[in-house]
MDTraj code that builds the backbone (N, CA, C; nanometers):
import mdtraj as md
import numpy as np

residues = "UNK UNK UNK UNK UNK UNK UNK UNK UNK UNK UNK UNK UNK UNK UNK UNK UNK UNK UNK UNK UNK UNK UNK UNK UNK UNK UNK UNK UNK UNK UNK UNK UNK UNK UNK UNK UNK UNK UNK UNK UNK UNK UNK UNK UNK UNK UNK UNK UNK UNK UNK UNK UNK UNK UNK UNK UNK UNK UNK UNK UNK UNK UNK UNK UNK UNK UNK UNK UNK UNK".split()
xyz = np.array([
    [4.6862, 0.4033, 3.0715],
    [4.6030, 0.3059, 3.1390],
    [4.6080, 0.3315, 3.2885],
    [4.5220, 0.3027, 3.3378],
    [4.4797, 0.3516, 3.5232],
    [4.4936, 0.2281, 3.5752],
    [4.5421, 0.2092, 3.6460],
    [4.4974, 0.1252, 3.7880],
    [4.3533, 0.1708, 3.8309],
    [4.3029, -0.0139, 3.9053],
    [4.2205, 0.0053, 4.0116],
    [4.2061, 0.1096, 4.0966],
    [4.3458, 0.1164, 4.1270],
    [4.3206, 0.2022, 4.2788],
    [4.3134, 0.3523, 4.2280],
    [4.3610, 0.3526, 4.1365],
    [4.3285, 0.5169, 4.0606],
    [4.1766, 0.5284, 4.0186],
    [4.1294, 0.4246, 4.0191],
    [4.0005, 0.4838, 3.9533],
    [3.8672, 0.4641, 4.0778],
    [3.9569, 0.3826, 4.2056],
    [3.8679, 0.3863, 4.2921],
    [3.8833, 0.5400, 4.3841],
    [3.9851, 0.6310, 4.3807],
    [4.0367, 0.7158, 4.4708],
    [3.9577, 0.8378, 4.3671],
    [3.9240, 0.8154, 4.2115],
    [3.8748, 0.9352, 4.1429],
    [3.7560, 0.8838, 4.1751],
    [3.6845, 0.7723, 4.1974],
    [3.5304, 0.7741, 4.2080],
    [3.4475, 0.8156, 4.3127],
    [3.5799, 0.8092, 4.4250],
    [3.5666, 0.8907, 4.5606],
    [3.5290, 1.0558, 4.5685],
    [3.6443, 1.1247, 4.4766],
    [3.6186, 1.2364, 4.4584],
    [3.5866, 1.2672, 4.3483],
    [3.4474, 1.2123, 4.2543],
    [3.4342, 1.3100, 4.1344],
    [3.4186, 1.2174, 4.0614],
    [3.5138, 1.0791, 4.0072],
    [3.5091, 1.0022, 3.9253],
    [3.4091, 0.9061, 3.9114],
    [3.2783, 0.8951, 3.9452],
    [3.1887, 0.7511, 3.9748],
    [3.1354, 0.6828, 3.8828],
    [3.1427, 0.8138, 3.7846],
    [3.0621, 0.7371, 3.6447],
    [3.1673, 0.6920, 3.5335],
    [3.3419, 0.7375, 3.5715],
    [3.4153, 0.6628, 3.4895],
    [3.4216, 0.5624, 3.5487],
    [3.4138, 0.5545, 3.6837],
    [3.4482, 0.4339, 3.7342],
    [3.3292, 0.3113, 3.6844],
    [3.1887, 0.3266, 3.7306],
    [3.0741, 0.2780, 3.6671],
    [3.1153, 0.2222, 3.4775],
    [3.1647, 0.3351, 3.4007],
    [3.1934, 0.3435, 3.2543],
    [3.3112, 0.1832, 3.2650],
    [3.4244, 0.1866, 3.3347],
    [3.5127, 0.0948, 3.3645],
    [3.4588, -0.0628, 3.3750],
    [3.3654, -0.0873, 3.5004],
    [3.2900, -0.1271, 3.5057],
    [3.2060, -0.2101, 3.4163],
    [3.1548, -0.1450, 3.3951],
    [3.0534, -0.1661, 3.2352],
    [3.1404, -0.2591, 3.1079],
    [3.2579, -0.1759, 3.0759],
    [3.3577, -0.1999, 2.9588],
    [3.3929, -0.3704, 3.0177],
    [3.4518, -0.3947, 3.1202],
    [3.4761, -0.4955, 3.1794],
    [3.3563, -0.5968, 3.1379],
    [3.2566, -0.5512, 3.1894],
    [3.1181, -0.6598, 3.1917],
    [3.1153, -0.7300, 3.0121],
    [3.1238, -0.6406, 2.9473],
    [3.1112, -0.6455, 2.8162],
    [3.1843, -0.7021, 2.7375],
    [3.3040, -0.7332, 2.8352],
    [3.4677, -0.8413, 2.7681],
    [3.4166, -0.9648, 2.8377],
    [3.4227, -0.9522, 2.9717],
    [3.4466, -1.0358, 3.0631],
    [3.2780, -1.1828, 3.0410],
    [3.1800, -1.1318, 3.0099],
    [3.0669, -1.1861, 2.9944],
    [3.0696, -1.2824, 2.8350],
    [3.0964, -1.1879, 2.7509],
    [3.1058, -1.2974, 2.6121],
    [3.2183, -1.3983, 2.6515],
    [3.3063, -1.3468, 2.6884],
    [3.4377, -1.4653, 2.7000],
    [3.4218, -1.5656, 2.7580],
    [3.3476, -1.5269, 2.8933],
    [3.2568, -1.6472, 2.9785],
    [3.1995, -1.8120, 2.9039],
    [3.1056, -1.7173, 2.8340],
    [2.9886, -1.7923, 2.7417],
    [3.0637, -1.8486, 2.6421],
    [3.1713, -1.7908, 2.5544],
    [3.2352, -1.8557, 2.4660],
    [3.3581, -2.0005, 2.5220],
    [3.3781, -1.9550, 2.6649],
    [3.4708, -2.0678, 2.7174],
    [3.3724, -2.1696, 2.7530],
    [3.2329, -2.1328, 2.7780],
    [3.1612, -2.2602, 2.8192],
    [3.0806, -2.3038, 2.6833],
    [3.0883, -2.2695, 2.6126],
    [3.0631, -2.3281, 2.4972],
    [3.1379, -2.4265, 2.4147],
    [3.2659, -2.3918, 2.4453],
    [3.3918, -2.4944, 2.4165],
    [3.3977, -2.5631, 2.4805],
    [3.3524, -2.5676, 2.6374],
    [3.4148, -2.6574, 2.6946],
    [3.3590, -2.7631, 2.7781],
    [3.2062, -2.7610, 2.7654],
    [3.1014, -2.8161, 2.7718],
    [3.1052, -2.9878, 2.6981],
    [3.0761, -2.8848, 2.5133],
    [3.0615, -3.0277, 2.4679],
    [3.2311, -3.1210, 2.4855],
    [3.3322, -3.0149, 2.5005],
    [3.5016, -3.1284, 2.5108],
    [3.4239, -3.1954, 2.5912],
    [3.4278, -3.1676, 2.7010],
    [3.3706, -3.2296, 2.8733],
    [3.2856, -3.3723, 2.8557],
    [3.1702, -3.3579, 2.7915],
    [3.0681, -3.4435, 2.7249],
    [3.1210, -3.5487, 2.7181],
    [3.2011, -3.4788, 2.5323],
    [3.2405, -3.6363, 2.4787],
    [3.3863, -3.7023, 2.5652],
    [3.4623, -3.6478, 2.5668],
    [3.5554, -3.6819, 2.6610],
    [3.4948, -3.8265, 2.7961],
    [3.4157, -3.7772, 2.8310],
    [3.2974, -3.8367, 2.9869],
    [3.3059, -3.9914, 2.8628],
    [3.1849, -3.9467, 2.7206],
    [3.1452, -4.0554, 2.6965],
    [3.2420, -4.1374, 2.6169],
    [3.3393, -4.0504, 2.5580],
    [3.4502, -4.2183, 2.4984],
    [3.4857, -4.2815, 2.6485],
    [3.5573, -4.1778, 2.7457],
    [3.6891, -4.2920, 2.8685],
    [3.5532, -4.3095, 2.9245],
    [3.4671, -4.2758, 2.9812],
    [3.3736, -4.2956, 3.1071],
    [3.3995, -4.2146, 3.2482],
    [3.3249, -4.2374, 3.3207],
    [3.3307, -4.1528, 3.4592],
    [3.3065, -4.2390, 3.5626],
    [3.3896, -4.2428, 3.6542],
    [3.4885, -4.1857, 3.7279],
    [3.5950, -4.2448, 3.6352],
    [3.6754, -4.1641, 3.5935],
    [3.8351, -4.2029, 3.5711],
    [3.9411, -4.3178, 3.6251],
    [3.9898, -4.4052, 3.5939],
    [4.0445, -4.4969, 3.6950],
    [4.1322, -4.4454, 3.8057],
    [4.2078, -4.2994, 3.7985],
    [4.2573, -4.3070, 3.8909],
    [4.1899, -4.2390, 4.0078],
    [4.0743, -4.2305, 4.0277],
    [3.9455, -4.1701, 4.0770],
    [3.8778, -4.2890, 4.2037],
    [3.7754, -4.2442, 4.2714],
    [3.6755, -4.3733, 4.3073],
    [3.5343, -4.3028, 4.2590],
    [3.4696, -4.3453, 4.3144],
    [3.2892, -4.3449, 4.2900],
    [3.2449, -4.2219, 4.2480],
    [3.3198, -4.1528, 4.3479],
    [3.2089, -3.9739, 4.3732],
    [3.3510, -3.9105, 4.3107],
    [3.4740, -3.9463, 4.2355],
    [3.5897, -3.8482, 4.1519],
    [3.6367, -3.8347, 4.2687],
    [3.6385, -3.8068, 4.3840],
    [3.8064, -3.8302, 4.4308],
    [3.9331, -3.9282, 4.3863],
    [4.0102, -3.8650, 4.3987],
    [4.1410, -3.9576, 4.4112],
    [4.1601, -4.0461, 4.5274],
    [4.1761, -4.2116, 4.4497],
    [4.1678, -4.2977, 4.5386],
    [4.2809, -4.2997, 4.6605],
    [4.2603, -4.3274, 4.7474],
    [4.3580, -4.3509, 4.8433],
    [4.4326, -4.4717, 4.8217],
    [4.6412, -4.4325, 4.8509],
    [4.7501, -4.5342, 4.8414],
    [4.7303, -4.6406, 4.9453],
    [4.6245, -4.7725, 4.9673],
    [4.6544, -4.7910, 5.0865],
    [4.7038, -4.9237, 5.0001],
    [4.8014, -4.9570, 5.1190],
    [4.8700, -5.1126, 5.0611],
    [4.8607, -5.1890, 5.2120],
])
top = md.Topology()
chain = top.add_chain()
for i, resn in enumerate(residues, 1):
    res = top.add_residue(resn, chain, resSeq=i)
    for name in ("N", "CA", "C"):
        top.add_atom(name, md.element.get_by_symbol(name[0]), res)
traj = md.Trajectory(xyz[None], top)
């Protein structure tokens, strides 16, 4: 397995299209996994919102955290 910096120092001299190939392989993990985490985590998000409600109590209006003032 290569390092970054190995495959940026071969794309310099010679390597551009493994590096590009690298690249690519990445896009092709990194993109479904994306879509599959927002697919999960969308509808949690949803229903979650609609059983407790929004803003959270320990929240104010716009979801910040309320300020300790006494």
């Amino acid at each position: 397995m290569e390092t970054i910096h190995q495959l940026i120092v071969e794309s310099v001299s010679g390597g551009f299209w493994k590096f590009i190939d690298w690249v690519a392989i990445g896009l092709w993990l990194v993109v479904p996994a994306k879509i599959l985490i927002v697919l999960i985590n969308r509808p949690l998000r949803h229903w979650n919102i609609r059983k407790h409600g929004y803003p959270p109590s320990h929240c104010d209006a716009d979801g910040d955290f309320k300020s300790e003032d006494k």
